[in-house]
C-alpha positions as CSV (number, residue, x, y, z in Angstrom):
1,X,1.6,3.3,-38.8
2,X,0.9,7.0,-39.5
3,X,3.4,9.5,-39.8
4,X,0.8,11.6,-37.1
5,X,1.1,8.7,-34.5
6,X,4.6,7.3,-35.1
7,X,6.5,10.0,-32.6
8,X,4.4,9.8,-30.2
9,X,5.1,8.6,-26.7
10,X,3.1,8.8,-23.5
11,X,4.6,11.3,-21.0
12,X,6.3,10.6,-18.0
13,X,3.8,12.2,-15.6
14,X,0.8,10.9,-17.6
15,X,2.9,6.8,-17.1
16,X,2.9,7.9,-13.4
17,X,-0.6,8.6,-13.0
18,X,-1.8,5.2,-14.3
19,X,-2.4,2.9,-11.8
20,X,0.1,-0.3,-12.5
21,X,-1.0,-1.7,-9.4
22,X,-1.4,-5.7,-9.7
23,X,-4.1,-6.3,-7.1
24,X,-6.9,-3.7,-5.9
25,X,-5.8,-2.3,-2.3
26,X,-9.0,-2.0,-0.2
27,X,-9.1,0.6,1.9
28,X,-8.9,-0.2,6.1
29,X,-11.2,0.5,9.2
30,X,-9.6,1.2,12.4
31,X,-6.7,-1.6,11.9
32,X,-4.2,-1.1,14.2
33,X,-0.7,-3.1,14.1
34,X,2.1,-3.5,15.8
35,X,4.7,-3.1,14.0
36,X,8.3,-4.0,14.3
37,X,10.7,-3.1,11.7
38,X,14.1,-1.6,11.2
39,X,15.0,2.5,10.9
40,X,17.1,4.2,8.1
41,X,20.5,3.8,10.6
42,X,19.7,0.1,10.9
43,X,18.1,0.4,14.6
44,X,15.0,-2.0,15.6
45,X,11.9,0.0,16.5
46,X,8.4,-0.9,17.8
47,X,5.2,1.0,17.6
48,X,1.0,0.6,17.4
49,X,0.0,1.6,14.2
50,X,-3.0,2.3,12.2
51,X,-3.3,0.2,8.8
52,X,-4.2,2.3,5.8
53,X,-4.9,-0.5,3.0
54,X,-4.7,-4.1,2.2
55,X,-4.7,-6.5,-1.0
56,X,-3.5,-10.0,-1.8
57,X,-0.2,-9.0,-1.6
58,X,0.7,-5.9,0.4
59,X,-0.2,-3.5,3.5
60,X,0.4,-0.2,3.5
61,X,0.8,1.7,7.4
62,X,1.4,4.6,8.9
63,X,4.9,4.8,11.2
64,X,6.2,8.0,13.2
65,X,9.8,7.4,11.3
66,X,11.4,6.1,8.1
67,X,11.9,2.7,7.7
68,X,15.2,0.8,6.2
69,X,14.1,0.1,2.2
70,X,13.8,-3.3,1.3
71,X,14.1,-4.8,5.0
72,X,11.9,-6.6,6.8
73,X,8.9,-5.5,8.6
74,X,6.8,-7.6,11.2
75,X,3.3,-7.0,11.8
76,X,0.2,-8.0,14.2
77,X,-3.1,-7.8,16.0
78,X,-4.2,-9.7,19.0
79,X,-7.5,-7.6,17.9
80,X,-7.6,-8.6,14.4
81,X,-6.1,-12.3,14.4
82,X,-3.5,-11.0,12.3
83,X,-0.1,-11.7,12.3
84,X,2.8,-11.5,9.4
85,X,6.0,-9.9,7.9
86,X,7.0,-8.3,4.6
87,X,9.1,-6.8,2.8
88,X,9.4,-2.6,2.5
89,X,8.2,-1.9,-1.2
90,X,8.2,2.1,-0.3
91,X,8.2,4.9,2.3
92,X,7.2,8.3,2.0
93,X,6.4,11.3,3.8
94,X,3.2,12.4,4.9
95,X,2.5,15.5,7.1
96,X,4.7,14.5,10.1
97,X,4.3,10.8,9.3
98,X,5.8,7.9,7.3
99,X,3.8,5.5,5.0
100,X,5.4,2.2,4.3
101,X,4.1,-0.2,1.4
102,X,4.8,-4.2,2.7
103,X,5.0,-6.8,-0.2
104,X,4.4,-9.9,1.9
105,X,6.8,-12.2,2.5
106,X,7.2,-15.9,3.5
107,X,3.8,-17.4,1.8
108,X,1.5,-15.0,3.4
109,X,-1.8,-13.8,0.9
110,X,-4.5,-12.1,2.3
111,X,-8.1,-13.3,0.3
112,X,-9.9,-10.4,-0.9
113,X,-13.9,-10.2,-0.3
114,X,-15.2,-12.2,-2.9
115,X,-18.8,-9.8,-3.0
116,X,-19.3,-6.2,-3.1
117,X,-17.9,-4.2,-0.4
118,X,-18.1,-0.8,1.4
119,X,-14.8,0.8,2.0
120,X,-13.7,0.8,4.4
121,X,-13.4,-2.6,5.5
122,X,-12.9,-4.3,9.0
123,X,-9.1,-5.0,8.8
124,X,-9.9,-9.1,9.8
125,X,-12.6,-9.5,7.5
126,X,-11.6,-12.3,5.4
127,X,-8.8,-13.3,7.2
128,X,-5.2,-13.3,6.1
């Protein structure tokens, strides 16, 4: 190894900005959920919702409040033909709203489209 290159670590902020995502999310049309999960002070809460993204793995949505990290979250649509729960992976702010990352939970996997796609994509199209 050089003596130029041997110091020389990656910054924190450039680490950050590197996408170490393990599936591609694919952004959502018009899905909206309901949603049942629990707040920060451990109270249930229900609410439609509009789905931001989707991958193998994971849903990310839009709630009006916080929810508890780590708990779980239950999700469907009539609409859609979807139905499921996961676990909170992260919620942050956004303007006046809350977006919550799911990992799923209890066997469910969405199936990516297997072709090219336009984003956004229906929410049910393929089914989870």
């Amino acid at each position: 190894m050089s003596s130029a290159s041997a110091g020389i670590r990656p910054s924190w902020s450039a680490i950050k900005k590197k996408d170490l995502r393990r599936y591609r999310r694919y952004l959502v049309d018009s899905g909206i959920l309901q949603v049942t999960w629990l707040d920060t002070s451990g109270k249930m809460k229900m609410t439609r919702t509009k789905a931001i993204n989707i991958s193998a793995r994971g849903i990310a949505f839009e709630l009006p409040e916080a929810a508890m990290p780590l708990s779980m979250v239950r999700f469907q649509s009539d609409k859609y033909k979807v139905r499921g729960a996961g676990a909170v992976r992260h919620c942050r702010r956004v303007g006046s709203k809350w977006v919550v990352g799911l990992e799923f939970t209890e066997g469910l996997r969405w199936q990516p489209p297997t072709e090219d796609v336009v984003e956004p994509i229906p929410l049910n199209a393929p089914p989870l």
